[in-house]
LOKE-281948 format. One line per field, with one value per residue: x, y, z of N, C-alpha, C in turn; chain. Coordinates in Angstrom, 1 decimal, always signed. Atoms other than C-alpha are relative to their C-alpha. Layout:
npx: (X:...)
npy: (Y:...)
npz: (Z:...)
capx: (X:...)
capy: (Y:...)
capz: (Z:...)
cpx: (X:...)
cpy: (Y:...)
cpz: (Z:...)
mol: (A:...)
***
This chain:
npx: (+0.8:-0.9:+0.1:+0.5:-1.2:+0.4:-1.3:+0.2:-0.8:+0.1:-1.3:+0.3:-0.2:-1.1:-0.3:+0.7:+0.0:+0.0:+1.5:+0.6:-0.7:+0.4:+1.8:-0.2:-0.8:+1.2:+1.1:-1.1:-0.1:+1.0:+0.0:-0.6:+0.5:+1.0:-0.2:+0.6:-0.9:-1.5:-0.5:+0.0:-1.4:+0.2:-1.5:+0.1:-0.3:-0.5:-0.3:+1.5:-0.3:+1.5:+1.0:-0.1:+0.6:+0.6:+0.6:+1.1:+0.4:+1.0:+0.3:+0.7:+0.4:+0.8:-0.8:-0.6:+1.9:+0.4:-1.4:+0.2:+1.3:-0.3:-0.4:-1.2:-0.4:+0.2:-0.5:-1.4:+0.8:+0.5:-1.0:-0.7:+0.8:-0.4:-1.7:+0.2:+0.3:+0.8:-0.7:+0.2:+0.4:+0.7:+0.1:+0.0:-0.9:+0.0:-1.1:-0.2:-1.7:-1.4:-1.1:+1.0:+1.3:+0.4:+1.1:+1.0)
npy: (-0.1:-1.1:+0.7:-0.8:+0.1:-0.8:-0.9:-0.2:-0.4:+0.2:-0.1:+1.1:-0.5:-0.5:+1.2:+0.9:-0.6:+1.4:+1.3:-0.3:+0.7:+1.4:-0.1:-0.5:+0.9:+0.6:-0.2:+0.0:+1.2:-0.1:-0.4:+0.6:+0.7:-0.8:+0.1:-1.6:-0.6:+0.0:-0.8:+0.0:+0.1:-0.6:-0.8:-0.8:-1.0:-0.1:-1.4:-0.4:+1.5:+0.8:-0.3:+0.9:-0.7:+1.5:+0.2:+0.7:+0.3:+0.3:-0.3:-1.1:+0.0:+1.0:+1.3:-0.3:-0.2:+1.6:+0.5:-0.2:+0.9:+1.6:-0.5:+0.1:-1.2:-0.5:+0.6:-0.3:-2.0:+0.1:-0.1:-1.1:-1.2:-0.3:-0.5:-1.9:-1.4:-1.0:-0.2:-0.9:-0.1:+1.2:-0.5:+1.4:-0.7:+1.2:+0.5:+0.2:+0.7:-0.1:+0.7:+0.9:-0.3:+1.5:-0.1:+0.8)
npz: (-1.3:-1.6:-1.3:-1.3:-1.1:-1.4:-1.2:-1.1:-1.2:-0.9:-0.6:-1.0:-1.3:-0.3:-0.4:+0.8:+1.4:+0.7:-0.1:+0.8:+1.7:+0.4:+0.4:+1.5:+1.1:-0.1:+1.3:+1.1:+0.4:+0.6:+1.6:+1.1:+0.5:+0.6:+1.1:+0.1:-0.6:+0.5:-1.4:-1.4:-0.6:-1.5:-0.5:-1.5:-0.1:-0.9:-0.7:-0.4:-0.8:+0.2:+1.6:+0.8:+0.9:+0.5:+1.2:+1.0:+1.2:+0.6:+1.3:-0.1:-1.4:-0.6:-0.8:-1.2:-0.7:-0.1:-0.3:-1.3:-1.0:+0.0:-1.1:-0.6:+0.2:-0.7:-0.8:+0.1:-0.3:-1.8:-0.3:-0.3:-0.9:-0.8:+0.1:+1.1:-0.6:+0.6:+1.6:+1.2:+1.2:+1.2:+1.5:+0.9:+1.1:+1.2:+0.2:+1.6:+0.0:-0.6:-0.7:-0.6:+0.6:+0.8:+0.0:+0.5)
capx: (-33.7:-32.7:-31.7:-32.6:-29.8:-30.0:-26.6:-27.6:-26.4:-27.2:-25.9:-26.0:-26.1:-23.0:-20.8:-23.3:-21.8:-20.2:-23.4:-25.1:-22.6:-22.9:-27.1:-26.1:-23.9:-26.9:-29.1:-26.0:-25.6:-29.4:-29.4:-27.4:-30.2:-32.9:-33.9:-33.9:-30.8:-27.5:-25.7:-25.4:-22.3:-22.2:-19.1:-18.1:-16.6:-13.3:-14.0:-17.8:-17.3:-21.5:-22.2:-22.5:-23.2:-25.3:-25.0:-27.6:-28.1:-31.2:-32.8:-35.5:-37.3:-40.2:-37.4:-36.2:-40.1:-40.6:-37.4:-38.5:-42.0:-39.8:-39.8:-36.6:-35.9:-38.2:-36.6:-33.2:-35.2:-36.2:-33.1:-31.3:-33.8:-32.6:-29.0:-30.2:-30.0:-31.2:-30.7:-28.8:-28.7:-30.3:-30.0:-31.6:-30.0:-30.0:-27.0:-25.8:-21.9:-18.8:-16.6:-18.8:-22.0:-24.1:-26.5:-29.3)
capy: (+48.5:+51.4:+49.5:+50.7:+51.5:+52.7:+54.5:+54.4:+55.5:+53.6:+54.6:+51.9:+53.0:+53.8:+50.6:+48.6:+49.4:+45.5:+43.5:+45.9:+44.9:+41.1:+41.8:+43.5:+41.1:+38.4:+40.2:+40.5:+36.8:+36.3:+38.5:+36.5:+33.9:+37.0:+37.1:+40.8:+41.7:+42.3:+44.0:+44.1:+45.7:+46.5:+49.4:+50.9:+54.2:+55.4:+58.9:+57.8:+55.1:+54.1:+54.7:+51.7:+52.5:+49.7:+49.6:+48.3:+47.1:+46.3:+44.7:+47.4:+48.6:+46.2:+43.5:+45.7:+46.3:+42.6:+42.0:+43.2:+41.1:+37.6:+36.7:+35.8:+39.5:+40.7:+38.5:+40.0:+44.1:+42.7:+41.8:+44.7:+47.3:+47.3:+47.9:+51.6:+54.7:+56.4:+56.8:+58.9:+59.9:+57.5:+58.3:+56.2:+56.2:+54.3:+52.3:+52.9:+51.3:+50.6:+48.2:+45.4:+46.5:+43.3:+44.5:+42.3)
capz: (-79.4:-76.5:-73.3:-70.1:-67.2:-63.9:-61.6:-58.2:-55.3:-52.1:-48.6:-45.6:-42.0:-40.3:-40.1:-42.4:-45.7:-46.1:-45.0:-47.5:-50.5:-49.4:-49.8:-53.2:-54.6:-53.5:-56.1:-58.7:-58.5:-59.0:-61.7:-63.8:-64.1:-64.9:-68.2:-69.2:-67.2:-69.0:-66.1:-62.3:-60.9:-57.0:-56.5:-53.4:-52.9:-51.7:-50.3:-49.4:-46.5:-46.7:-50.2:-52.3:-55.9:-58.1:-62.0:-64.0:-67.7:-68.9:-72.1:-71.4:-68.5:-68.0:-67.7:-64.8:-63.2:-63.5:-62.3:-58.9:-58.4:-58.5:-54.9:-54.6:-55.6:-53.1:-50.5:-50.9:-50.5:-47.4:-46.2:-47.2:-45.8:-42.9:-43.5:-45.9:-44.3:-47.0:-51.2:-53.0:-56.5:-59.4:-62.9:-65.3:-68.6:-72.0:-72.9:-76.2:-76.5:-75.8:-73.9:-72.8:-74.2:-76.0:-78.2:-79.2)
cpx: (+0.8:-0.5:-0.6:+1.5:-0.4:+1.6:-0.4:+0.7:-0.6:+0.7:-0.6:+0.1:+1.3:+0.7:-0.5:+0.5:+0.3:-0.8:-0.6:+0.8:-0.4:-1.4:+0.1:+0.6:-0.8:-0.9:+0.6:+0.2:-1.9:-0.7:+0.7:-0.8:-1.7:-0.6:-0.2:+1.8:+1.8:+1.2:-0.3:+1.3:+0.1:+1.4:-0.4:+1.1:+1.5:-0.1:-1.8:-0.1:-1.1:-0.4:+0.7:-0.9:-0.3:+0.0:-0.7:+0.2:-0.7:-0.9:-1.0:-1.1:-1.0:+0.4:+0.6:-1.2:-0.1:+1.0:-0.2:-1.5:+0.9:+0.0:+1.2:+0.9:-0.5:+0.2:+1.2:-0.4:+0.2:+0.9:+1.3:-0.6:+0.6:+1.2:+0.2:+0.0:-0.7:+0.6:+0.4:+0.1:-0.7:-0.2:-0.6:+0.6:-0.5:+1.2:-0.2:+0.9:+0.7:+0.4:-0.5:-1.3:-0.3:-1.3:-0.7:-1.4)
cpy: (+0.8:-1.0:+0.9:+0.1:+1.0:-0.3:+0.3:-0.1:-0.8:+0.0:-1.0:+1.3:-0.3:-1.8:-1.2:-0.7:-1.8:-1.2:+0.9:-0.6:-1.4:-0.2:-0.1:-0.9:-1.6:+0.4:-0.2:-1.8:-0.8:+0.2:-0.5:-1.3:+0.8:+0.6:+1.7:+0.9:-0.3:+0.4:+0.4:+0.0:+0.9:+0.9:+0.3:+1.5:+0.7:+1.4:+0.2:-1.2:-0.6:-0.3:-1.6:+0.3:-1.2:+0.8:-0.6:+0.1:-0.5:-0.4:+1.1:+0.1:-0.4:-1.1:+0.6:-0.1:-1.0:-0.9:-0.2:-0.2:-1.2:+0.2:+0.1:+1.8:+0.8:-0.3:+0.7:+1.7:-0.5:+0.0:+1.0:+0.9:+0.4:+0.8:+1.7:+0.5:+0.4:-0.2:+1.1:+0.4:-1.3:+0.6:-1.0:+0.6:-1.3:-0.4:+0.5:-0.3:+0.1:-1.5:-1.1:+0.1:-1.3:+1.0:-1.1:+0.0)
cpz: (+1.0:+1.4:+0.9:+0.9:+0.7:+0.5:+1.0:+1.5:+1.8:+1.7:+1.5:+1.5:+0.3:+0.7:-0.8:-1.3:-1.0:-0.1:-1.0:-1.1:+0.1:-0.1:-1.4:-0.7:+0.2:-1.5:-1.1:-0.5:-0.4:-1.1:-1.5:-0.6:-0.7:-1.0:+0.1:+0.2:-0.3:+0.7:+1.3:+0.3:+1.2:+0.2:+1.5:-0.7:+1.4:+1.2:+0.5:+1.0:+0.1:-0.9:-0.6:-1.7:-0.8:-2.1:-1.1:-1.5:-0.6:-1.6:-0.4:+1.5:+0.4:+0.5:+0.9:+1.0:+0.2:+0.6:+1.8:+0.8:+0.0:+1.4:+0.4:+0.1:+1.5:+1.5:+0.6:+0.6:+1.2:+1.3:+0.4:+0.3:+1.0:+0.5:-0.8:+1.5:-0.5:-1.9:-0.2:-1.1:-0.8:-0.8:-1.1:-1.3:-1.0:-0.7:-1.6:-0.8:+0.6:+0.6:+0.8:+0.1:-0.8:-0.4:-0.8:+0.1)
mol: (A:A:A:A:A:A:A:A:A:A:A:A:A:A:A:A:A:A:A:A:A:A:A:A:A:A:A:A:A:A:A:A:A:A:A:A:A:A:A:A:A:A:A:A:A:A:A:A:A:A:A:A:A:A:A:A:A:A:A:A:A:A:A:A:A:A:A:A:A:A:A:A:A:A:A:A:A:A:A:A:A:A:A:A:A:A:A:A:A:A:A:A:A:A:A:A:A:A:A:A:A:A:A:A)
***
């Protein structure tokens, strides 16, 4: 089965960047009861002082789509809306090994 993953770049308004991670690590701890979702890891950036970068691992990408009608999911958007500036990059990708990879 080809997972799903998403690398995303999100950058908070100026000053924001740590109420955005404690939003983000909100969904991360959520995500651990979401069936589908093998991965949620919130980085920061030392040479980007807003940017927060989110990695995803997915058993495939309808358990990510579906991931984001629960409300509690949509709860947490709502929350951290405020605190974006703006996105930037997003790559989706398909896991395929290594070093804390589970496939099943």
């Amino acid at each position: 089965m080809i997972k799903f993953g998403l690398f995303g770049k999100v950058i908070a308004h100026a000053g924001q960047r740590d109420a955005l991670v404690k939003v983000l690590l909100e969904a991360a701890t959520l995500m651990e009861t979401v069936e589908g979702c093998e991965l949620y890891i919130v980085n920061i950036s030392d040479s980007e002082p807003e940017a927060v970068w989110v990695t995803e691992i997915w058993r495939d990408e309808s358990d990510h789509k579906d991931s984001l009608m629960i409300e509690e999911t949509k709860a947490i958007i709502q929350r951290g809306r405020p605190l974006i500036a703006g996105f930037g990059e997003q790559t989706k990708l398909c896991p395929v090994g290594g070093k804390g990879f589970f496939e099943g």
